[in-house]
ROMARMAR-963145 format. One line per field, with one value per residue: x, z, y of N, C-alpha, C, CB in turn; residue in three letters; residue number from 1. Coordinates in nm, 2 decimals. Glycine has a CB too. Example, Ala and Ser with C-alpha at 12.3 -4.5 7.8 and 13.67 -1.06 7.14 Angstrom:
<pts>
nc1: 1.32, 1.28
nc3: 0.78, 0.71
nc2: -0.57, -0.22
cac1: 1.23, 1.37
cac3: 0.78, 0.71
cac2: -0.45, -0.11
cc1: 1.32, 1.29
cc3: 0.78, 0.79
cc2: -0.33, 0.00
cbc1: 1.13, 1.41
cbc3: 0.90, 0.57
cbc2: -0.45, -0.06
zami: ALA, SER
bati: 1, 2
</pts>
This chain:
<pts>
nc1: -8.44, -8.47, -8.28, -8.24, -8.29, -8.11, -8.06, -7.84, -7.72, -7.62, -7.60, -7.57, -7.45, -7.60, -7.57, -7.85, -7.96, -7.82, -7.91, -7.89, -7.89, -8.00, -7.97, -7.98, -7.80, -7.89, -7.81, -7.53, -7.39, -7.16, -6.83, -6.69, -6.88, -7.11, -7.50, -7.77, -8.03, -8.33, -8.62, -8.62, -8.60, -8.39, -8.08, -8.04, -7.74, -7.42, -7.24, -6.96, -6.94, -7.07, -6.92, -6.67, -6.80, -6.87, -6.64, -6.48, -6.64, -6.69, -6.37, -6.38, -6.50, -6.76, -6.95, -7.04, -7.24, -7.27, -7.57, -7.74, -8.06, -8.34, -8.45, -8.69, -8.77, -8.74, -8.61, -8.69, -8.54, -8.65
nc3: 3.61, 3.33, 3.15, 2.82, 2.64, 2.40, 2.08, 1.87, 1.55, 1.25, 0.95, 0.57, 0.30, -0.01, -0.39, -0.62, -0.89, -1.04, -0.79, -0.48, -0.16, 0.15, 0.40, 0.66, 0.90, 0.92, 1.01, 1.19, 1.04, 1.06, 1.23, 1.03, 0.90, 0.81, 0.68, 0.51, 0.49, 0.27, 0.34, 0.59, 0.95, 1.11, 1.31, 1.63, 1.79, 2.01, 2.04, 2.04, 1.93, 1.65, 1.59, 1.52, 1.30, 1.09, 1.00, 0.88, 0.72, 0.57, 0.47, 0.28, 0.08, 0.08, 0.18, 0.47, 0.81, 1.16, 1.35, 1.55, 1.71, 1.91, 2.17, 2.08, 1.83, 1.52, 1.24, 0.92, 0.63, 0.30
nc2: 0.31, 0.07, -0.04, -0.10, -0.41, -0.62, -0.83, -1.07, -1.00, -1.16, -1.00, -1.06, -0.96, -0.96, -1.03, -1.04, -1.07, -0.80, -0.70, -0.54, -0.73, -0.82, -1.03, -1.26, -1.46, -1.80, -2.06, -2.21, -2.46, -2.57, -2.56, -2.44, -2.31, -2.10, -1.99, -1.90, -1.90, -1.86, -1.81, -1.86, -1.78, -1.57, -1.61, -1.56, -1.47, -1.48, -1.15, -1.19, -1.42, -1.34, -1.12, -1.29, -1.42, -1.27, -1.18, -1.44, -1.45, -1.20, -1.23, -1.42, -1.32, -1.26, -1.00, -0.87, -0.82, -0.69, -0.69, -0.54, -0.56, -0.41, -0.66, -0.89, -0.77, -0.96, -1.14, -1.22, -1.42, -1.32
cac1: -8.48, -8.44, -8.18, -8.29, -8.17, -8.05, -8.01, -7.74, -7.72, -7.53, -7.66, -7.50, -7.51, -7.57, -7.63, -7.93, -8.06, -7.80, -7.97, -7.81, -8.04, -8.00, -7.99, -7.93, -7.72, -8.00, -7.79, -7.43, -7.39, -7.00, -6.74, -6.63, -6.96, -7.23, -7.62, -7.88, -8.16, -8.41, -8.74, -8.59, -8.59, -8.25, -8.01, -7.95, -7.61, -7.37, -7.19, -6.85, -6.92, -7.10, -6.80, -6.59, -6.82, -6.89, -6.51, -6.44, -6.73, -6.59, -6.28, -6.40, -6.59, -6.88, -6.98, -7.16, -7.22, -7.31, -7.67, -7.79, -8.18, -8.40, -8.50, -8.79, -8.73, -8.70, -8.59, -8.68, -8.48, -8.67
cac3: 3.47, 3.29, 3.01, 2.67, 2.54, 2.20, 2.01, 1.78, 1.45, 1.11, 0.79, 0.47, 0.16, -0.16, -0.53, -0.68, -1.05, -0.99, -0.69, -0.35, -0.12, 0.26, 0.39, 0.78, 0.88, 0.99, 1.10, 1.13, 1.07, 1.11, 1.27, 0.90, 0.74, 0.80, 0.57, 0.47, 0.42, 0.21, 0.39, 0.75, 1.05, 1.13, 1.38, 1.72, 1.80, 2.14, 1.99, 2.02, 1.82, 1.57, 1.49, 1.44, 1.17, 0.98, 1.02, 0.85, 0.63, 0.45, 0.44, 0.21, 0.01, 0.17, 0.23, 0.63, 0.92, 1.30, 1.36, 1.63, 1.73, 2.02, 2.20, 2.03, 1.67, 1.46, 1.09, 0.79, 0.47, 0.19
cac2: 0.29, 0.00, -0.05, -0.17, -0.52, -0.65, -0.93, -0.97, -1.10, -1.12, -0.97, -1.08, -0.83, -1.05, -0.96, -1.09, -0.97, -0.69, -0.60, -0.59, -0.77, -0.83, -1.20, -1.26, -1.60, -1.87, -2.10, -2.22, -2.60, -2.66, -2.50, -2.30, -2.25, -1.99, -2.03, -1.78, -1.99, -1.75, -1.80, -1.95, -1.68, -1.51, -1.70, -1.47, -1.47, -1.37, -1.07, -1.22, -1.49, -1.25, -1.10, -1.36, -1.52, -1.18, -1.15, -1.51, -1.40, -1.11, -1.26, -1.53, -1.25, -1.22, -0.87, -0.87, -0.70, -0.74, -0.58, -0.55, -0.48, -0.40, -0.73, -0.90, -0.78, -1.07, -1.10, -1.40, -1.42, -1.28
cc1: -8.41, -8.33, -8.26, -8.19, -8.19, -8.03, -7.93, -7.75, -7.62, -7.61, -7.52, -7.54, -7.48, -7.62, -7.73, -8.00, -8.01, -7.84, -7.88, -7.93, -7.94, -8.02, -7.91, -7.87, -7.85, -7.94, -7.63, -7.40, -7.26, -6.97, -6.68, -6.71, -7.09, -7.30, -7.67, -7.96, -8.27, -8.58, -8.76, -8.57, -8.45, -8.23, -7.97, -7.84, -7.55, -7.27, -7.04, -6.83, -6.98, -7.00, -6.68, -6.71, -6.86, -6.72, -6.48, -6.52, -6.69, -6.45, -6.28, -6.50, -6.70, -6.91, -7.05, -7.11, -7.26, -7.43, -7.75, -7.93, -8.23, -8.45, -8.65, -8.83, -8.67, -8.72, -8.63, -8.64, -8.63, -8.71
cc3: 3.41, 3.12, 2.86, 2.65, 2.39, 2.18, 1.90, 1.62, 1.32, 1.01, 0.68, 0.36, 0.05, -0.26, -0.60, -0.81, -1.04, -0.88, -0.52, -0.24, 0.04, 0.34, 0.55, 0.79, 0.95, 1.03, 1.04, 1.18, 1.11, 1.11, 1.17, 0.84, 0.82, 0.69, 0.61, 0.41, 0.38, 0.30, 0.57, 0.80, 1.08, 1.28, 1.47, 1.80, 1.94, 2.00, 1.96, 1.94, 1.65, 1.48, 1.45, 1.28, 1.05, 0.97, 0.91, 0.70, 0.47, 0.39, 0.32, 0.11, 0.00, 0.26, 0.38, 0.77, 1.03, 1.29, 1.50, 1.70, 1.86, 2.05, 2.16, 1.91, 1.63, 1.30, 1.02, 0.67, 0.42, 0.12
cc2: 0.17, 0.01, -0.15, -0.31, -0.57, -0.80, -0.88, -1.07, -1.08, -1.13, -0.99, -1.03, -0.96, -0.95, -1.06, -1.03, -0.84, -0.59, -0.65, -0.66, -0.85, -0.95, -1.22, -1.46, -1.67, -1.99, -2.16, -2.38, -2.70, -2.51, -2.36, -2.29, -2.17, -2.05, -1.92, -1.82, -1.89, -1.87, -1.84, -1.78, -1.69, -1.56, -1.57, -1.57, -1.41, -1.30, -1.13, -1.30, -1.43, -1.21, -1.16, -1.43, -1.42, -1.16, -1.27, -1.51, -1.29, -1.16, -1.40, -1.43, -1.24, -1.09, -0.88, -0.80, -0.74, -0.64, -0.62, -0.48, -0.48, -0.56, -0.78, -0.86, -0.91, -1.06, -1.24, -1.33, -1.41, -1.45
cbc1: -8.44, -8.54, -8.02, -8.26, -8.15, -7.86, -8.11, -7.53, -7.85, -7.41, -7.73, -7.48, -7.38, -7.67, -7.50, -8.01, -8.27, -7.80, -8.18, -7.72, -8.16, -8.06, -7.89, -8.07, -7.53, -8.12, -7.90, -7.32, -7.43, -6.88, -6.66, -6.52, -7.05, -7.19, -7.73, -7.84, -8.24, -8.39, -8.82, -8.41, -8.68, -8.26, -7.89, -8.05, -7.57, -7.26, -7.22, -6.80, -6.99, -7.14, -6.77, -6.53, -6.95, -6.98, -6.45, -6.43, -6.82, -6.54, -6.22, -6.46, -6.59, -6.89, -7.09, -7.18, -7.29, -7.19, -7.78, -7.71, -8.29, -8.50, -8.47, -8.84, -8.63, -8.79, -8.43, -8.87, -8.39, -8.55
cbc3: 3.38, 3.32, 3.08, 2.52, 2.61, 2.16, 1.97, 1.88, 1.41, 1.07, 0.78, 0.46, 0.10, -0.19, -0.64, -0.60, -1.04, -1.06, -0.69, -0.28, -0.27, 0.29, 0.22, 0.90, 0.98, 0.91, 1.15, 1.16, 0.95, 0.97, 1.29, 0.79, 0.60, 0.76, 0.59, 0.41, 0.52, -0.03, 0.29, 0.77, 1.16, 1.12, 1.30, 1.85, 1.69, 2.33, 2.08, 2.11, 1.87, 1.64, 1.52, 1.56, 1.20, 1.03, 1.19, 0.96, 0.73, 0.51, 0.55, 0.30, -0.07, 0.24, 0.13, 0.70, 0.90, 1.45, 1.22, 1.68, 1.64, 2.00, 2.28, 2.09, 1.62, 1.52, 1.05, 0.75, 0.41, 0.13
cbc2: 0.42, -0.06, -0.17, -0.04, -0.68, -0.58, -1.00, -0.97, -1.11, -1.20, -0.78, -1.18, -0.62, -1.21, -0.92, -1.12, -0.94, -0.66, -0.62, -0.44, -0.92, -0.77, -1.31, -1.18, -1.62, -1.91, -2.17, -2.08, -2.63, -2.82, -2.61, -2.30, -2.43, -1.82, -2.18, -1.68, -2.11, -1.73, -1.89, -2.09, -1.70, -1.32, -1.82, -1.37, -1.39, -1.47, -0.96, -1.24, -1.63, -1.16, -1.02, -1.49, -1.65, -1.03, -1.17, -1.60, -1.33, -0.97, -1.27, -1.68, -1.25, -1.31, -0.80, -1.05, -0.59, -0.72, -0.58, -0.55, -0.52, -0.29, -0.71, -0.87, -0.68, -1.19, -1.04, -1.51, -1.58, -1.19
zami: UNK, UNK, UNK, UNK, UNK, UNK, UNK, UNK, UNK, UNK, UNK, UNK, UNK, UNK, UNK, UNK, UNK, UNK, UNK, UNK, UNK, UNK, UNK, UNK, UNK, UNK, UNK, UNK, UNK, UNK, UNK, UNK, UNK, UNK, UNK, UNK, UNK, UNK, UNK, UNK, UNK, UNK, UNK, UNK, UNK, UNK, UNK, UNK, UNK, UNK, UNK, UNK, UNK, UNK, UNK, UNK, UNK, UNK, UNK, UNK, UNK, UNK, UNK, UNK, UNK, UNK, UNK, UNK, UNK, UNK, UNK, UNK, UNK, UNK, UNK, UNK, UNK, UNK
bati: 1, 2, 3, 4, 5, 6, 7, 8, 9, 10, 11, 12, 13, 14, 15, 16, 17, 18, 19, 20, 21, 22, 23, 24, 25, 26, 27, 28, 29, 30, 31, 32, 33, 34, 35, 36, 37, 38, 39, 40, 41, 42, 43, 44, 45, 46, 47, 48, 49, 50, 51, 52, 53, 54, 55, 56, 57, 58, 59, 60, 61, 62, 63, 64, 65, 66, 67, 68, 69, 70, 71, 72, 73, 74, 75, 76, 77, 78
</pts>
């Protein structure tokens, strides 16, 4: 039987019009900055680097998460 694979990615929780709204990283341009370009397709990720940049993410107050979906799910900013 074959195993299922994953892609990995980072979601970032924002607030928009008091609403919480879901915004995955599309792409990361230097070394200390993560983007969440609203209409660009969601940036897969290897897992280890994943969680460093949700890691460097919150810590700078940025709510986010590692998500990881079945292979061939693909997400676009809102």
């Amino acid at each position: 039987m074959n195993n299922p694979k994953f892609d990995t990615y980072v979601a970032v929780f924002t607030t928009e019009d008091g609403k919480i709204t879901t915004k995955f990283v599309t792409g990361v341009p230097g070394h200390n900055t993560a983007e969440w370009k609203s209409g660009q397709p969601a940036m897969k990720l290897s897992e280890s680097y994943a969680k460093d940049i949700v890691f460097g993410l919150t810590l700078n107050g940025h709510p986010s998460a590692v998500v990881k979906a079945l292979h061939g799910v693909e997400f676009t900013n809102p």
